[in-house]
LOKOLNU-506694 format. One line per field, with one value per residue (C-alpha): chain; x, y, z; residue number from 0. Coordinates in Angstrom, 2 decimals. Layout:
# LOKOLNU-506694
zadren: (A,...)
u: (X,...)
v: (Y,...)
w: (Z,...)
semar: (NUM,...)
# end
This chain:
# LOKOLNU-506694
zadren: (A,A,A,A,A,A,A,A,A,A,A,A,A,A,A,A,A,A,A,A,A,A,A,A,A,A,A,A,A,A,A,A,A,A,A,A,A,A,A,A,A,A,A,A,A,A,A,A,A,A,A,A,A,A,A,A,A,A,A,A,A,A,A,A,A,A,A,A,A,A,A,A,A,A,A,A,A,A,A,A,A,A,A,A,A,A,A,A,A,A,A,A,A,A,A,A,A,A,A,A,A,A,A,A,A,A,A,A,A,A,A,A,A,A,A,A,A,A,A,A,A,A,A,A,A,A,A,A,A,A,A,A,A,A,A,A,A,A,A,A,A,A,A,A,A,A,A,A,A,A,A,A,A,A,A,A,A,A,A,A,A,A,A,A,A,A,A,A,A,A,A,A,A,A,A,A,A,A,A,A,A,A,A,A,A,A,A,A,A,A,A,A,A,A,A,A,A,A,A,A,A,A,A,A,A,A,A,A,A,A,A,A,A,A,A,A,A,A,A,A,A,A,A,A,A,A,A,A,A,A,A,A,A,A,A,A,A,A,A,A,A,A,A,A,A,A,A,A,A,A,A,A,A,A,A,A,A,A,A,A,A,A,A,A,A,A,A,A,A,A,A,A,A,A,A,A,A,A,A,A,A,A,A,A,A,A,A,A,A,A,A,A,A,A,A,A,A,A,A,A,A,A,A,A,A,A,A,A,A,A,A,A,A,A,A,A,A,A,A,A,A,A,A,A,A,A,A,A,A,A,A,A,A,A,A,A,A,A,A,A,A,A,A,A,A,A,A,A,A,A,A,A,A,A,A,A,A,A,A,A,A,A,A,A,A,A,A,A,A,A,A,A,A,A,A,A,A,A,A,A,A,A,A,A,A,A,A,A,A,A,A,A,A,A,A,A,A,A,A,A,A,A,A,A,A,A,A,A,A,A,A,A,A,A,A,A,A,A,A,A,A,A,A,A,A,A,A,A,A,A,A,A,A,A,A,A,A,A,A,A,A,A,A,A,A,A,A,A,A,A,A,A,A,A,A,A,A,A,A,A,A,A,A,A,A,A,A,A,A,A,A,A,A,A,A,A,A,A,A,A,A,A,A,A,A,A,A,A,A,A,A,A,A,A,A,A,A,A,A,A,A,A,A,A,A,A,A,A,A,A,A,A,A,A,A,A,A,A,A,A,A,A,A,A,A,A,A,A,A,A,A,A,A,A,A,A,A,A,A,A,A,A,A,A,A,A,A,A,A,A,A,A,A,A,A,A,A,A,A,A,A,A,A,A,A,A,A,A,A,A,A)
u: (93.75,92.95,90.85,89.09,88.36,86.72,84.63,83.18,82.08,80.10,76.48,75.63,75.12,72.22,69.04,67.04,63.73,62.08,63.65,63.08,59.64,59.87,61.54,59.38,56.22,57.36,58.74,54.91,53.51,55.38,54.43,50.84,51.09,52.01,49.25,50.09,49.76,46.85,44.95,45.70,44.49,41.09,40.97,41.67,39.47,36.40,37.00,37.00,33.24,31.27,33.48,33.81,29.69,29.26,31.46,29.62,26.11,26.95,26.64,23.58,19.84,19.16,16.26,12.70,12.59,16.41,15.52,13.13,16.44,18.44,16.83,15.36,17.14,20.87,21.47,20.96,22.75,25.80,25.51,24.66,27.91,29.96,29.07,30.10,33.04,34.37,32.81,33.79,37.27,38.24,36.82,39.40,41.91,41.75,41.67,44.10,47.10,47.73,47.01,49.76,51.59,51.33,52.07,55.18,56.67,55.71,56.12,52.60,50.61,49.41,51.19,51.85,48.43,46.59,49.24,47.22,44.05,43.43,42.52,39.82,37.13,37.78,36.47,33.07,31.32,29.66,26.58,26.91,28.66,25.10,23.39,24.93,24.06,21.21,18.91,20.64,18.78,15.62,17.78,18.00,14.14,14.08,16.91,15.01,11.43,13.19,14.61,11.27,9.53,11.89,12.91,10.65,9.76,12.79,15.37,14.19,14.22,18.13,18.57,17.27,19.48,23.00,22.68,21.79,24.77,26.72,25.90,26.60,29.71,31.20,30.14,31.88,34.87,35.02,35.05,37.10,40.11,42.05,42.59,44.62,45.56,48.09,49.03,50.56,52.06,53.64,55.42,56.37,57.69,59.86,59.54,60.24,62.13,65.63,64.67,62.81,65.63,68.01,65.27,65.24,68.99,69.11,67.37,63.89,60.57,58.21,55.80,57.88,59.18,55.87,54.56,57.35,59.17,57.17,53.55,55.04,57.33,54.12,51.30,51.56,50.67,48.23,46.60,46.63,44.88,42.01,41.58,40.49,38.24,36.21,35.96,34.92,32.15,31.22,30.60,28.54,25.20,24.05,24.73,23.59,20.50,19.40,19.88,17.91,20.70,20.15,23.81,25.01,24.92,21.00,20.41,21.87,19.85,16.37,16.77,17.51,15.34,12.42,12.34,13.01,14.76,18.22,19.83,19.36,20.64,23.71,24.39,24.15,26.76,29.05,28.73,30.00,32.73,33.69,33.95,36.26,38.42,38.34,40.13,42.76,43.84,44.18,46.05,48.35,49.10,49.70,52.36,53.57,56.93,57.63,59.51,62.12,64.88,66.63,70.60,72.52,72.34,69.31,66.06,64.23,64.83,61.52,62.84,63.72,60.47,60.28,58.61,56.06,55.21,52.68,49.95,50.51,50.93,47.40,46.06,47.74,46.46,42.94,43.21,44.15,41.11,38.70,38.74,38.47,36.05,33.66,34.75,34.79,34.23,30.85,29.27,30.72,29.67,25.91,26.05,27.09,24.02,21.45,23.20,22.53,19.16,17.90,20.03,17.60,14.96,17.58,19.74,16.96,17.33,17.25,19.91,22.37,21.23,22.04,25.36,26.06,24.88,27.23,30.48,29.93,29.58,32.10,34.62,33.40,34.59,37.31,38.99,37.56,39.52,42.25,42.71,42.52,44.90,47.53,47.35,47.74,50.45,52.52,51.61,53.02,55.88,56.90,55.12,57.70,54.09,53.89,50.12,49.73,50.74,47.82,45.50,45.86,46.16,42.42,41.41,42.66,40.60,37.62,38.35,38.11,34.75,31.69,29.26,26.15,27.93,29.62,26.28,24.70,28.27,27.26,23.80,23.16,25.71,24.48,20.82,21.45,22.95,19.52,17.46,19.23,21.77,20.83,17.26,17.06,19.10,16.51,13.70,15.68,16.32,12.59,13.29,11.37,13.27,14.87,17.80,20.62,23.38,21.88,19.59,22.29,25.05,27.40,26.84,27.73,30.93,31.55,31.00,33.19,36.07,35.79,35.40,38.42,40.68,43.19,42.73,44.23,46.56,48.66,50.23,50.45,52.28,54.70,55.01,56.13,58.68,60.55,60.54,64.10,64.26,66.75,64.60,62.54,65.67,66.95,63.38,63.25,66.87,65.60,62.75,59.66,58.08,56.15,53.06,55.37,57.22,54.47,52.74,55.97,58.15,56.56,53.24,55.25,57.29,53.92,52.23,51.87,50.90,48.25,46.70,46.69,45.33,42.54,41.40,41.41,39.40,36.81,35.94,35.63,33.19,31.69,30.87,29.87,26.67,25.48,26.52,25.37,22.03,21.48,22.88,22.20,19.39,16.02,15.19,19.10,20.72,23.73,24.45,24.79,21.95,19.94,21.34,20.59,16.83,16.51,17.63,15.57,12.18,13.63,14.28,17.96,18.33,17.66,20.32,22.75,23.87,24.76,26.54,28.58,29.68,30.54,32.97,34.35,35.45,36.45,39.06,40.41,40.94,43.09,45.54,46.65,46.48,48.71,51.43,51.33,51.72,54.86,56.35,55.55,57.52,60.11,60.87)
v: (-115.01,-113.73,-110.37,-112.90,-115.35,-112.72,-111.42,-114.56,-115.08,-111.54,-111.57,-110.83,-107.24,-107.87,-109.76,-111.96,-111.06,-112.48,-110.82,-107.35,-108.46,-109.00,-105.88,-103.62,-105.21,-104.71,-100.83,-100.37,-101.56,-100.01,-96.98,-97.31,-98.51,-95.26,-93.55,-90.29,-91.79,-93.63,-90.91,-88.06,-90.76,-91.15,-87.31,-86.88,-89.49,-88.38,-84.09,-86.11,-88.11,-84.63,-85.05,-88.82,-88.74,-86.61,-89.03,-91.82,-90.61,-89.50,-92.42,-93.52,-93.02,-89.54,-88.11,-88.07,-83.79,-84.59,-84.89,-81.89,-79.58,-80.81,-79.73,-76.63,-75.34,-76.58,-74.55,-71.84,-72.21,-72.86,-69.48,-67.51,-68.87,-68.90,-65.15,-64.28,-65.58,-64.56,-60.86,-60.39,-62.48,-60.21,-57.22,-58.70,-58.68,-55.15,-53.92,-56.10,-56.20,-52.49,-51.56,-53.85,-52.57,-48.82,-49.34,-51.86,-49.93,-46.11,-43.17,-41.05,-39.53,-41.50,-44.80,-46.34,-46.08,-47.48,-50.00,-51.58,-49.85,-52.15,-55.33,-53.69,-54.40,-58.56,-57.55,-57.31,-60.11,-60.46,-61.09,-57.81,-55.71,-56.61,-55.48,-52.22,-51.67,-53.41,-50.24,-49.31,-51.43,-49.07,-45.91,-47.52,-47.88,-44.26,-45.68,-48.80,-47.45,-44.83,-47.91,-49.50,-46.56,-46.17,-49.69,-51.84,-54.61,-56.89,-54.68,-53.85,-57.08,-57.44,-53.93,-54.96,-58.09,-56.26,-53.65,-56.84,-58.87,-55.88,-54.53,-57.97,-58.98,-55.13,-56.06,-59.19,-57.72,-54.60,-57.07,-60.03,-58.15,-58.35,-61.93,-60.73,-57.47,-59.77,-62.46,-59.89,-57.38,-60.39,-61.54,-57.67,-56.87,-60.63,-62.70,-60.70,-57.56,-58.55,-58.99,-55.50,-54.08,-55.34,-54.59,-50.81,-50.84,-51.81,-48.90,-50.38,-47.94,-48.96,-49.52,-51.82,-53.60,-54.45,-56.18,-57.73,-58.78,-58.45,-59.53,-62.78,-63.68,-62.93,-65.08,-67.77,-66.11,-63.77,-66.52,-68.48,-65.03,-65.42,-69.07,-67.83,-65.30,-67.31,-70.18,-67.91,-66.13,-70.26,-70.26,-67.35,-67.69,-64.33,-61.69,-63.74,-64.91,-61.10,-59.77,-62.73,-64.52,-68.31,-69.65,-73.05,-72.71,-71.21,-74.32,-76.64,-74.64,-74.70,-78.29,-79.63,-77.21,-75.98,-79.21,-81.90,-83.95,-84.94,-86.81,-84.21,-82.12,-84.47,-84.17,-80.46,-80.77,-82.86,-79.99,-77.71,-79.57,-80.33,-76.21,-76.05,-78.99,-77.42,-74.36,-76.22,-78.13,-75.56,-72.83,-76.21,-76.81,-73.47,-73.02,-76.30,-76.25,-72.83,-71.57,-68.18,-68.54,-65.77,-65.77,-64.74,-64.63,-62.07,-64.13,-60.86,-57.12,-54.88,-52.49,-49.04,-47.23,-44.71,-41.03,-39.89,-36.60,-34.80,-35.07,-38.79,-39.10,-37.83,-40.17,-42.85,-41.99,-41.83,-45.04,-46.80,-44.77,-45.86,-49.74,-48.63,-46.44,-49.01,-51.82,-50.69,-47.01,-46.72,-49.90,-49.24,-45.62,-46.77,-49.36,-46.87,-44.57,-47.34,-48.36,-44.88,-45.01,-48.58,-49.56,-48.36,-50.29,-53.60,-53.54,-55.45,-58.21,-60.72,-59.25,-59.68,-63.44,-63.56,-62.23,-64.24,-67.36,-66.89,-65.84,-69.12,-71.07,-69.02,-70.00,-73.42,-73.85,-72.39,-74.43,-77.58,-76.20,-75.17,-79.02,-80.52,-78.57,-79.01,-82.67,-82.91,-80.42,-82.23,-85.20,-84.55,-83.91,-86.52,-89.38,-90.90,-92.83,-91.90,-92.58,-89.54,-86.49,-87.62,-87.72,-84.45,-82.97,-84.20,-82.81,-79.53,-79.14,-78.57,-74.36,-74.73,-76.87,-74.46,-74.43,-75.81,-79.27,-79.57,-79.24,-81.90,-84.02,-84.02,-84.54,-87.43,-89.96,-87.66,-88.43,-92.22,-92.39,-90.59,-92.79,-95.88,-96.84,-94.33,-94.56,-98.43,-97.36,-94.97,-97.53,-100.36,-97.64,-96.02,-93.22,-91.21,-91.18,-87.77,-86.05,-86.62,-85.15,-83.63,-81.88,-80.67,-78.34,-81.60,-80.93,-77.39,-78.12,-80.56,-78.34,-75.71,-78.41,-79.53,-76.29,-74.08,-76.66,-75.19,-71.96,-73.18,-76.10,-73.90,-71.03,-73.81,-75.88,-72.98,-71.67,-75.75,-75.56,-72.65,-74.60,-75.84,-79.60,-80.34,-79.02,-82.22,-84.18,-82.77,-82.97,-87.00,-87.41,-86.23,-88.70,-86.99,-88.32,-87.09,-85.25,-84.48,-82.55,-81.46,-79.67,-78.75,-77.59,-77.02,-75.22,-72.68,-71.84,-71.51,-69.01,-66.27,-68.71,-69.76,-66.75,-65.73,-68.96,-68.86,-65.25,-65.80,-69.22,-67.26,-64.36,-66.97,-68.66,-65.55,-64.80,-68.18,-67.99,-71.53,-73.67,-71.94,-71.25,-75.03,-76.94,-74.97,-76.39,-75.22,-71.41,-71.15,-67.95,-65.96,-62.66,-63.96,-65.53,-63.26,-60.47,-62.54,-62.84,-59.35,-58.58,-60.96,-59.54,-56.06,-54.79,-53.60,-50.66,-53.20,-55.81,-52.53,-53.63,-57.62,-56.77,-53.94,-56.14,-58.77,-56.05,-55.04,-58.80,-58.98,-55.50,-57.37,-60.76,-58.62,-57.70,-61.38,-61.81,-58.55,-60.56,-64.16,-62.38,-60.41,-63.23,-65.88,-63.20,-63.39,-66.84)
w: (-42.16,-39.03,-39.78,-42.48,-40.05,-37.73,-40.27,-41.49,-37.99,-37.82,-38.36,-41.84,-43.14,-44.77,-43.90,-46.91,-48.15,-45.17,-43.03,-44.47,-44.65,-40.98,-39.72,-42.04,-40.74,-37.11,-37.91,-38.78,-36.28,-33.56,-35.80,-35.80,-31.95,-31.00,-28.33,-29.67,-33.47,-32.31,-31.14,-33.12,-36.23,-34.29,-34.05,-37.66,-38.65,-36.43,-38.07,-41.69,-41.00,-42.45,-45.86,-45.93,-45.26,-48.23,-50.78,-49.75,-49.87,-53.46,-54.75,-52.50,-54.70,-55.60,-53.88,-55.48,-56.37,-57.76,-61.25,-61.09,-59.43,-61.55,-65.23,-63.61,-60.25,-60.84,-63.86,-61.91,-58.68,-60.85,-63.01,-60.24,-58.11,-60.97,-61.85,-58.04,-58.35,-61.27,-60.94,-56.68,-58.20,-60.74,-58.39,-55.18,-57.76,-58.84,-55.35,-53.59,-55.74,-56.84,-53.45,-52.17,-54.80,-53.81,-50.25,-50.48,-52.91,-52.93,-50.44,-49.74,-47.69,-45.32,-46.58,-42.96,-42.31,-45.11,-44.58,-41.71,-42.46,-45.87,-43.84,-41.66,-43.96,-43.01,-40.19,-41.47,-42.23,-45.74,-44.36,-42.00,-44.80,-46.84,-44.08,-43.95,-47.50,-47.40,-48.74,-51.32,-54.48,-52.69,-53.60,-57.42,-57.71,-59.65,-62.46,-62.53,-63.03,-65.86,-67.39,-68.06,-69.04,-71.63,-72.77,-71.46,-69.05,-70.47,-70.37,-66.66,-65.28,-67.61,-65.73,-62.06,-62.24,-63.35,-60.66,-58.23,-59.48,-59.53,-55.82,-54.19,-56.25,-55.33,-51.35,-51.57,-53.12,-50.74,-47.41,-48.84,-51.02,-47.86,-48.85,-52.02,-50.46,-47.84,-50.20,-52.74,-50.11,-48.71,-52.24,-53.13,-49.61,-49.36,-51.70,-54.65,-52.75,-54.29,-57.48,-57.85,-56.90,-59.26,-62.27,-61.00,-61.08,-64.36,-65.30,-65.29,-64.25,-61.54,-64.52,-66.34,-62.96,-62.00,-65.00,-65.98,-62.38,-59.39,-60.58,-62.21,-59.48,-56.92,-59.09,-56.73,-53.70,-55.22,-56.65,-53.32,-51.85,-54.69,-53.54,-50.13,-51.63,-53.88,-51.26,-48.95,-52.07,-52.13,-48.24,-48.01,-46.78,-45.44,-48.07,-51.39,-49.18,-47.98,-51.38,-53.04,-55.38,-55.08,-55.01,-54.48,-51.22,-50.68,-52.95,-50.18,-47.53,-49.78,-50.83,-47.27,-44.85,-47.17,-49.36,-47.09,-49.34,-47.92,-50.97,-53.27,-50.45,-50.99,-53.79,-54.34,-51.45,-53.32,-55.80,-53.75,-52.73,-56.42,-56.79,-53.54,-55.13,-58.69,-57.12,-54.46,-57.69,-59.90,-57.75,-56.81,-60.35,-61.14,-58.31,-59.35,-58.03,-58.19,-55.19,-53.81,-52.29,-50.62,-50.61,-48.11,-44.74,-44.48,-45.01,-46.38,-46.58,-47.87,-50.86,-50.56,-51.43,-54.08,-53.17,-55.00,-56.02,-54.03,-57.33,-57.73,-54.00,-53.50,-56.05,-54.55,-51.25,-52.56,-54.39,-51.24,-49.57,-51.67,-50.29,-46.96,-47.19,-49.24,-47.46,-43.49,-43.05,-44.32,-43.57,-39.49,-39.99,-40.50,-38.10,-35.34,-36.21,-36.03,-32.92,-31.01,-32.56,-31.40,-28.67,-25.87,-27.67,-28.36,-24.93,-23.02,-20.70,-23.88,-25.25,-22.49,-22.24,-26.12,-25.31,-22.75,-24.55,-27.81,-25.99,-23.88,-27.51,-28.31,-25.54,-25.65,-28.79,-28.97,-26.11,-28.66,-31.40,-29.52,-27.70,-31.04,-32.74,-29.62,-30.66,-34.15,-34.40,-31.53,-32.66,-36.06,-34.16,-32.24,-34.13,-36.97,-38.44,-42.35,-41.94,-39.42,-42.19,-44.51,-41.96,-40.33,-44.09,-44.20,-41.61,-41.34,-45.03,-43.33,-43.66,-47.31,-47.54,-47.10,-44.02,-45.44,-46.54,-43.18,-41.50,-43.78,-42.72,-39.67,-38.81,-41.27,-38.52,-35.94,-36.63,-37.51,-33.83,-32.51,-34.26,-33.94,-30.63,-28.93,-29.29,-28.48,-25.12,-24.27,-24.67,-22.74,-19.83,-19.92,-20.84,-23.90,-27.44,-27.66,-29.75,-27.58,-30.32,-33.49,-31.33,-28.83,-28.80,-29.54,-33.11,-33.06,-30.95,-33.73,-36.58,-35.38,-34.86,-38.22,-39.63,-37.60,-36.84,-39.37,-38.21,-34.96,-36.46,-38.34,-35.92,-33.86,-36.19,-37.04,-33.53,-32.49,-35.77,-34.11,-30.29,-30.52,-30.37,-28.28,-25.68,-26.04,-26.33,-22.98,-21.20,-22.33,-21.54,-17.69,-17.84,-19.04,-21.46,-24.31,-22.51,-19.72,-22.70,-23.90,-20.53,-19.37,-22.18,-25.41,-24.25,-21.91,-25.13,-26.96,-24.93,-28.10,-30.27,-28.50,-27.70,-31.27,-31.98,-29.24,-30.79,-34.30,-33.43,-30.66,-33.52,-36.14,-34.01,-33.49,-36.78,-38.36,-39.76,-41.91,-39.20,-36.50,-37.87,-38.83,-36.02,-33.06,-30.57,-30.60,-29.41,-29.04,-30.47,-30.99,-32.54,-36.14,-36.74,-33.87,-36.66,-39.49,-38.23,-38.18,-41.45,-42.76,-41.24,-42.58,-39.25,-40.48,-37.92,-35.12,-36.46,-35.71,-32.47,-32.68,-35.96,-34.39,-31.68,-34.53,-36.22,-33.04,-32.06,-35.66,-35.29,-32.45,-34.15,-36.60,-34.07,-33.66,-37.29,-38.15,-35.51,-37.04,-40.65,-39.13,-37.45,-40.68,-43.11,-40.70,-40.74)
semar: (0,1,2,3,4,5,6,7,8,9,10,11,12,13,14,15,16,17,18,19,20,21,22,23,24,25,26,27,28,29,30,31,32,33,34,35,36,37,38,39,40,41,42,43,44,45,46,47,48,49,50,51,52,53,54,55,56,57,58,59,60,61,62,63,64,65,66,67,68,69,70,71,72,73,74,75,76,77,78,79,80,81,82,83,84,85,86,87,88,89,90,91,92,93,94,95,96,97,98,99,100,101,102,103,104,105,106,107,108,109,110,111,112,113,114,115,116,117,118,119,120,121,122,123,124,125,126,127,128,129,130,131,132,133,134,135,136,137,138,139,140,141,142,143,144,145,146,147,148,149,150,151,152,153,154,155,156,157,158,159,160,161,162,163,164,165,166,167,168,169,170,171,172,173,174,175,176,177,178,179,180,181,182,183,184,185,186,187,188,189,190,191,192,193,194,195,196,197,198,199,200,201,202,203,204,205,206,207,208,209,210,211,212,213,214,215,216,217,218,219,220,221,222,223,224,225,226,227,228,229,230,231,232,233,234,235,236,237,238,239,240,241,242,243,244,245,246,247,248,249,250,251,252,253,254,255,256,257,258,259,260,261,262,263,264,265,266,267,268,269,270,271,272,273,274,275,276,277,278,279,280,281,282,283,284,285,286,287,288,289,290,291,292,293,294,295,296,297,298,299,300,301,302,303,304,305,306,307,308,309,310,311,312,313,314,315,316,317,318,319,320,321,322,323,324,325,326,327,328,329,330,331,332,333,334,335,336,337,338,339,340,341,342,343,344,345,346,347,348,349,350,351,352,353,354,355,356,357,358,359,360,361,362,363,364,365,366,367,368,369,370,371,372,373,374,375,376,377,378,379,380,381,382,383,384,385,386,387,388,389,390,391,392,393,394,395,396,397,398,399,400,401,402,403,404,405,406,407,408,409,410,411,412,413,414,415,416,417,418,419,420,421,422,423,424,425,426,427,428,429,430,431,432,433,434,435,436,437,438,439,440,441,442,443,444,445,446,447,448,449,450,451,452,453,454,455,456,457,458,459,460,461,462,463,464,465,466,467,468,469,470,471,472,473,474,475,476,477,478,479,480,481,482,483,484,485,486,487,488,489,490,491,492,493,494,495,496,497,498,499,500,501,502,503,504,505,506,507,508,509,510,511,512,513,514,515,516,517,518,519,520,521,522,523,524,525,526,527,528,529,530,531,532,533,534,535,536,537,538,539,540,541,542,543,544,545,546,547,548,549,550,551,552,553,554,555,556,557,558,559,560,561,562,563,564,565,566,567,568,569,570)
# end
């Protein structure tokens, strides 16, 4: 009687519907109420306004020329992306994976360094790596001329757009393999080391063992690695605009700039984002839930390589060559000779004002990027909000949508601020109407958040997964609290993953083209689009020197990159 009288006096285990109600309602709350949930929400909502923008202007009226771009111009801009793509795709494929192949799995001549040599060419931007080949439909005039001598004007024009196709989807290819060059070395080295093994074991060939083991246990990552390629074919602005192809993206640029009509500049952007989505959904449903475990206690171990002969080993070595040499050696070979023939005439005063100009944009936003990133990924940490994991997923998406679109995000609220609050403030102080953000570098500092924030977010976010927690445990336990943590725990810790992040973030910067060359203020330029402009006017020797120093930021970028790749397989 007595241990069932005690218990009927306890409070009961379990609270009515109410009540759960209640306590659920309150657990939110104090959720939401967080001030790191509170503002890291804000921040992801504010990088989302570009995409959000674009949604909701779709279904706004279509401009007045839509209906004309639409029957005649659309048709276009969709078979001239969708030829890029597949054609640079199916060109990044060819190149990246046996080459991965070859070096994870092969002893050669020169294997170690073709190793790291195969990602030099994303140090070239596509933009610069058109420059540097920018002459060579001239050298095809002869072929082309022969060709209409002999078959006429139609298959001339039939021949004159092939080799153009064909020249600008091999460019692409040769500076954006990389992509699928790291995603597949990655699976063959790690993911699917084990497994190789045992099929060569078993008395399997190298043959054999890559088509039937390695390549289908590494689909997912080298289809991830195509992803970035063809979003970044989607992106470009430069290279399909210098050699004349009008993409999806030159549509954007015509219809909004050239055109003047912003709704139909909408809703090209909207396509554009519908291409990006097509291709996040479809490699996610072809990864599904696929996934590699390693057993044991060794979380990877790269294969024993097998020697090859010294024939095949040659071959080999001059298959792995070949990318290199189309894809960085010759296009930083003929930059270097313009340079030492223009750079007396180019290093003037100007130029060191231009330089000085874009590294301060440069550094400017990187620190931008860099603060955001800090906040989301500790915020992800130490906020237990389920609201907070969606949001930063939005907004570190902003990689993946292309340039032009994010521009458009932007300076439609930008310019409704101009012309509205902002302008009525102006009048009520005195002062005379002017563009206090679109017209500012505000918008560019924007951009670039919205645009590199997952750049940064990510070796952040990995860097603050290895920072042990009971470090913040101990640190609260002694009374600091969460940015006390923060300054003096967590970014100590984070010192290399910062820097990496700050660098990959400063030569990104440095080499963004759309953006930059739509949002920046009036008479303000950097090296891309100062480059760009010269291209465009034909001066291609004289757009030597600010692409050179893009490629030479962009080698260094890949040092940090090389290091977050080594310490991700590691994990």
């Amino acid at each position: 009687m007595g241990p069932a009288k005690s218990r009927s006096k306890q409070a009961p285990l379990f609270l009515s519907p109410e009540g759960n109600l209640r306590v659920s309602a309150q657990r939110w709350a104090w959720q939401l109420s967080s001030p790191w949930t509170i503002t890291a929400g804000s921040l992801a909502l504010i990088v989302s306004i570009p995409m959000l923008v674009i949604l909701a202007n779709l279904f706004s009226s279509p401009g007045e020329n839509w209906e004309h771009i639409r029957q005649h111009t659309l048709p276009g801009y969709l078979k001239n992306t969708a030829i890029l793509l597949t054609v640079a795709g199916l060109l990044s494929l060819a190149i990246g994976v046996p080459s991965a192949w070859l070096v994870s799995s092969f002893n050669f001549p020169g294997r170690s360094i073709f190793s790291w040599a195969l990602i030099l060419p994303l140090a070239l931007p596509t933009y610069v790596a058109a420059y540097a080949y920018g002459d060579i439909l001239q050298s095809l005039i002869p072929l082309q001329i022969w060709v209409r001598s002999n078959w006429g004007v139609e298959a001339f024009l039939h021949a004159e757009a092939v080799m153009r196709y064909g020249i600008v989807s091999l460019i692409l290819a040769s500076v954006l393999y990389p992509y699928v060059y790291l995603a597949s070395k990655a699976a063959f080295c790690y993911q699917a080391s084990s497994s190789i093994e045992v099929s060569r074991t078993l008395g399997r060939g190298m043959t054999a063992t890559f088509f039937r083991v390695a390549l289908p246990m590494a689909r997912p990552a080298i289809v991830a690695g195509l992803a970035l390629v063809m979003m970044e074919i989607i992106n470009d602005y430069g290279a399909v605009s210098f050699f004349g192809i009008p993409t999806l993206t030159v549509g954007i640029f015509r219809t909004w700039l050239a055109v003047g009509d912003t709704g139909a500049a909408v809703r090209l952007s909207a396509g554009a984002m519908l291409f990006i989505l097509i291709l996040l959904i479809g490699e996610r449903m072809q990864r599904g839930k696929k996934g590699f475990f390693a057993s044991g206690l060794k979380t990877h171990h790269t294969p024993q390589r097998k020697q090859l002969g010294r024939s095949t080993g040659m071959i080999a070595a001059c298959l792995c060559l070949l990318p290199v040499t189309t894809g960085f050696l010759i296009p930083g070979w003929r930059l270097a000779r313009w340079t030492l023939q223009t750079y007396q005439k180019t290093l003037t005063p100007k130029f060191w004002q231009l330089l000085e100009s874009t590294l301060a944009i440069a550094a400017t936003g990187t620190l931008t990027v860099l603060l955001g990133a800090v906040l989301l990924s500790y915020a992800r940490r130490v906020s237990t909000s389920r609201f907070l994991a969606p949001l930063v997923h939005s907004a570190t998406l902003g990689y993946a949508v292309p340039g032009a679109v994010i521009a458009i995000g932007i300076l439609l609220p930008l310019g409704w601020l101009d012309k509205g609050p902002v302008s009525s403030l102006q009048r009520l102080s005195g002062s005379e109407p002017s563009l206090l953000f679109s017209g500012s570098l505000v918008a560019l500092g924007l951009a670039y958040l919205v645009r590199f924030l997952a750049v940064a977010y990510h070796p952040l976010k990995s860097g603050m997964e290895r920072v042990c927690t009971n470090l913040d445990s101990a640190s609260r336990l002694l009374g600091r609290g969460p940015l006390g943590t923060l300054l003096r725990i967590n970014l100590p810790l984070l010192r290399g993953p910062l820097l990496a992040a700050a660098i990959l973030v400063f030569v990104d910067v440095l080499k963004e083209l759309p953006l930059t060359l739509v949002l920046r203020p009036f008479n303000f330029e950097t090296l891309s689009t100062k480059a760009f402009s010269l291209a465009s006017e034909g001066r291609l020797a004289e757009c030597a020197v600010p692409s050179l120093l893009i490629v030479l930021a962009g080698i260094i970028g890949l040092v940090p990159l090389n290091r977050l790749m080594e310490g991700w397989k590691t994990q």
